[in-house]
C-alpha positions as CSV (number, residue, x, y, z in Angstrom):
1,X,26.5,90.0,-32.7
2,X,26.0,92.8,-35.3
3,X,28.4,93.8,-37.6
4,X,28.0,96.2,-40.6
5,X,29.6,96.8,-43.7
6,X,29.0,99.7,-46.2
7,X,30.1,99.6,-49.6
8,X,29.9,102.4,-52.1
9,X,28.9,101.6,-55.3
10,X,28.1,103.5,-58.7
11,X,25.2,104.0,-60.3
12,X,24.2,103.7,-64.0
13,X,23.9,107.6,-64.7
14,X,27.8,108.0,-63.6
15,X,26.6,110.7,-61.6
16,X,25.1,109.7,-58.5
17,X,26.5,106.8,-55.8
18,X,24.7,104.8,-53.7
19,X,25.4,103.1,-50.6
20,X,25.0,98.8,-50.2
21,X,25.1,98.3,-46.3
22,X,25.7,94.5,-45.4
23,X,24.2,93.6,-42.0
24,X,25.1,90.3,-40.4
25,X,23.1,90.0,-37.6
26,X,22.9,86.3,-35.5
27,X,24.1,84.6,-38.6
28,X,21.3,86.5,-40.9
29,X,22.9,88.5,-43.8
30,X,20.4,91.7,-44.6
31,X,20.8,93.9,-47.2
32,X,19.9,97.3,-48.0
33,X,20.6,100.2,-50.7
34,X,19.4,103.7,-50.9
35,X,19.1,103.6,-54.3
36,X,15.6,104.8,-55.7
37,X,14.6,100.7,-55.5
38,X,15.9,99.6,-52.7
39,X,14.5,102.8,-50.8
40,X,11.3,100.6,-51.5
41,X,13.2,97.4,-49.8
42,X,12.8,96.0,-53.7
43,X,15.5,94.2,-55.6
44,X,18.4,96.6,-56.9
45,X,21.5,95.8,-59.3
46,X,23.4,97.1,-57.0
47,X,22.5,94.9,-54.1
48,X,22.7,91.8,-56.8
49,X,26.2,93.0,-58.5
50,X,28.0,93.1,-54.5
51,X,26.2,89.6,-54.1
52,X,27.7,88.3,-57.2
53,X,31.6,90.0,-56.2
54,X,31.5,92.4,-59.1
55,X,34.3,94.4,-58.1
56,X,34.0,97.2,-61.0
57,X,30.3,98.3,-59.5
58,X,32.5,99.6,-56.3
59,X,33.0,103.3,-56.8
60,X,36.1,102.8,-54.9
61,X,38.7,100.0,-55.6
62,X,39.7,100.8,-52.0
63,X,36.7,98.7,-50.9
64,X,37.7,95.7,-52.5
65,X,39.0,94.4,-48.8
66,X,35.6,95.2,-47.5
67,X,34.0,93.3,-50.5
68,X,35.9,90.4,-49.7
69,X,34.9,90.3,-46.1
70,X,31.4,90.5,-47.5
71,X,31.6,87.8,-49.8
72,X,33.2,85.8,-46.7
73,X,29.5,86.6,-44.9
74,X,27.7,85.7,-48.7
75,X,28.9,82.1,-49.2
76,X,27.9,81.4,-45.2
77,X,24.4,82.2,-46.2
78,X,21.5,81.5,-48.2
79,X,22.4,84.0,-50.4
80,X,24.5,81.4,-52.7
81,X,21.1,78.7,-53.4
82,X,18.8,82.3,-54.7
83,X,21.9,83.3,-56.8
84,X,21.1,79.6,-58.6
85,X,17.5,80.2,-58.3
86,X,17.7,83.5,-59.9
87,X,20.3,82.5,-63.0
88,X,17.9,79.1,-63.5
89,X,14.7,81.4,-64.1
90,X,17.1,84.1,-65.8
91,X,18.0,81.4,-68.4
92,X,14.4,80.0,-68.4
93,X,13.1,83.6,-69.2
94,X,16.0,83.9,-72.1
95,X,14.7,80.6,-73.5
96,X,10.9,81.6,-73.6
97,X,11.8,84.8,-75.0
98,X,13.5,83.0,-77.5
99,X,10.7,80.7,-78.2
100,X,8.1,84.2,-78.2
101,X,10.7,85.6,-81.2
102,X,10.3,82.5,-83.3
103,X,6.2,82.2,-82.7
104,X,5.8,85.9,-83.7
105,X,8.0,85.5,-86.7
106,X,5.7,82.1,-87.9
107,X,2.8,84.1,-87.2
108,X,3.8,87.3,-89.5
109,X,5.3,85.1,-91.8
110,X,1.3,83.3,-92.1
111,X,-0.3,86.7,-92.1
112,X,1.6,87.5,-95.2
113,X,1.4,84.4,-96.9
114,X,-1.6,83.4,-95.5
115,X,-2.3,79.8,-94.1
């Protein structure tokens, strides 16, 4: 069975659209945007944003139906256990930038004073 979805979304310029085409294909959910990066097959926002059912990156509201079938196709998949995996290292990355900040800040506040 292959069935295919194509959902138009906006870009970050406001100027140009791109197209997100879901393929479900023997129970595999694919992927794919003709954005710039996910010309490449790379990771885009937009691919992510439609993953995560954030309905204002459609560039038509008309394709909120279609989004909904999608999301039907997202929770049947993998797709659900990487969007944990990605928000665990996103939060890990936030803390260790966090942690950076303060180190840099002890270290210029030593270089001044000295130590």
């Amino acid at each position: 069975m292959f069935t295919e979805k194509k959902l138009f979304v906006k870009s970050s310029d406001g100027i140009n659209a791109y197209t997100v085409h879901f393929i479900l294909q023997e129970d595999k959910l694919s992927i794919f945007c003709d954005c710039p990066a996910g010309k490449w097959g790379k990771f885009c926002k937009h691919k992510l944003a439609l993953i995560r059912n954030f309905e204002d990156m459609l560039l038509n509201r008309d394709q909120e139906k279609e989004l909904a079938e999608v999301q039907n196709w997202i929770r049947q998949s993998k797709y659900p256990d990487l969007i944990k995996k990605l928000e665990f290292a996103e939060s890990e990355v936030k803390k260790a930038n966090a942690d950076l900040k303060k180190v840099k800040k002890s270290f210029e506040t030593a270089m001044k004073s000295g130590i």
